[in-house]
N, C-alpha and C positions, 0 to 999 in steps of 0.2 A: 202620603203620596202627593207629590208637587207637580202639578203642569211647570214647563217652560214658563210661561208667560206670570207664573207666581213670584218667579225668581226677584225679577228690576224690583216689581213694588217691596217683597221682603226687605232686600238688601239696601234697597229706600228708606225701610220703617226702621234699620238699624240693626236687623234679625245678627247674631253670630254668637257664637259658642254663650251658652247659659251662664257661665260660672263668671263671664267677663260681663253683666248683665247685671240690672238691680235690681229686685224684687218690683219695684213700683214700673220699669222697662218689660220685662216679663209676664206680667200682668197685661199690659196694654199689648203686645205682641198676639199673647192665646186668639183674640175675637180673628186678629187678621191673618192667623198662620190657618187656623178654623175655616175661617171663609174662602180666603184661596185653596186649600187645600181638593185634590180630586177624594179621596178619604184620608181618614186619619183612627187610629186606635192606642190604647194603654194595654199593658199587659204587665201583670203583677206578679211577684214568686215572695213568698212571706219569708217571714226570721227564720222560722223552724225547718222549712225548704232549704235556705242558704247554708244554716248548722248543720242539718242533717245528709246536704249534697255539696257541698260547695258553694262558690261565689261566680264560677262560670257555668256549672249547670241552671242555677237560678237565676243567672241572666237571657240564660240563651231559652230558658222554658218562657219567660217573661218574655222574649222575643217573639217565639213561636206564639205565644196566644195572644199577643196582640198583632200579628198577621192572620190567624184563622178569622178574625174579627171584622174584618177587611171584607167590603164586598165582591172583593174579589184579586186575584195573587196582584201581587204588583210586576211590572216585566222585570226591574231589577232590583235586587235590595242592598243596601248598601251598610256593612259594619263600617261601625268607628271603633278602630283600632287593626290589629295585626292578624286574627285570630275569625276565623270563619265559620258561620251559622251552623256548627255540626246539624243536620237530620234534614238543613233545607234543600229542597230537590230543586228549586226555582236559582235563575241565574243570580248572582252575587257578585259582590267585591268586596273588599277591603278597603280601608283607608284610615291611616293614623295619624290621629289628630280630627274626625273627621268635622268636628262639630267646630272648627276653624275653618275649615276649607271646605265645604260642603252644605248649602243652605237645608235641603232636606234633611241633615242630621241633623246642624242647628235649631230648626221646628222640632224635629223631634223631640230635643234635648230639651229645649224651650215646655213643651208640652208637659213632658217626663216632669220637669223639676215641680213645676208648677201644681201639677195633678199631686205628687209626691209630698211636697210641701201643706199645700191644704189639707189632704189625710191629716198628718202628723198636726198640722193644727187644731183641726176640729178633732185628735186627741186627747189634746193639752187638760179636756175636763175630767176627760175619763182617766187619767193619769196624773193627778195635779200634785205639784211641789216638783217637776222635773222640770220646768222651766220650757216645756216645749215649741210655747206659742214666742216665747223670743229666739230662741237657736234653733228649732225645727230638728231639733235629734241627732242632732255634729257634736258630735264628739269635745267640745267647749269643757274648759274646767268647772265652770257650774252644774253642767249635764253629771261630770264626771260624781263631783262632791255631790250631788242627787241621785247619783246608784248607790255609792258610800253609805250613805244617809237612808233612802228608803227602800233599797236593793235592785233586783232586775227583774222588769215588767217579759209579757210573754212578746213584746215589740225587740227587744232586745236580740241584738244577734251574740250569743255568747260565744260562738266560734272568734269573731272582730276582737274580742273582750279578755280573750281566755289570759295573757299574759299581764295585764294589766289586771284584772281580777285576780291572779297569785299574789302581788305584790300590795295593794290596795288593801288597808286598814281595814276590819268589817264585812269583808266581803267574800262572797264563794260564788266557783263558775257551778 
């Protein structure tokens, strides 16, 4: 949740969609989207959520629990993309693309990736020979030739996997 007056200094600091962002950019971003911010939350939906429901029910659960997390509704929420909060009763929009056009999805995004990415790193030991701590769990061909090699952790979404797992040497969804 962004005051107005977060906006200038964000778009100052360089804030815009994560993915166009470098690791070392995003990093410095989190303290000042944090401290501008009126609140802020994470909300997580695991492998076995997304296999077993989908990839839009376990984003929009993931939605949902990082709004109850919030000390309180925000007056708007705003999706990036086309596809609208099913279950939320609070006002809303749409917007596609939003984490281009949109500083408070950018922070978002910015947050998401950042929180997302640390997990998967402070993985990397518990998990090791997948190569985590350098790809963070993208789908890269060394990731791949490391499910080959030492098969699929309980992180894995085998639903993403299932047709590359048919065809892949060694390997079962």
């Amino acid at each position: 949740m962004l005051p107005a007056g977060a906006l200038s200094p964000l778009q100052a600091a360089g804030l815009t969609d994560s993915k166009k962002l470098t690791a070392r950019r995003r990093s410095a971003l989190v303290p000042q989207i944090q401290d501008l911010a009126i609140a802020w939350a994470l909300g997580q939906a695991s492998a076995a959520e997304i296999d077993r429901r989908g990839i839009r029910w376990a984003t929009e659960q993931a939605m949902h629990r990082a709004l109850q997390k919030l000390p309180h509704q925000p007056p708007l929420v705003i999706v990036d993309g086309v596809l609208p909060l099913r279950g939320w009763l609070g006002a809303q929009c749409t917007l596609v693309a939003g984490d281009s056009h949109c500083l408070a999805i950018a922070a978002a995004s910015v947050l998401a990736k950042q929180a997302r990415d640390g997990l998967i790193h402070g993985l990397a030991a518990r998990y090791p020979g997948y190569g985590l701590e350098r790809h963070a769990g993208y789908g890269t061909a060394q990731h791949r030739e490391a499910i080959g090699r030492l098969g699929l952790t309980p992180l894995h979404r085998r639903s993403f996997l299932r047709k590359w797992l048919a065809t892949a040497p060694g390997t079962t969804a």
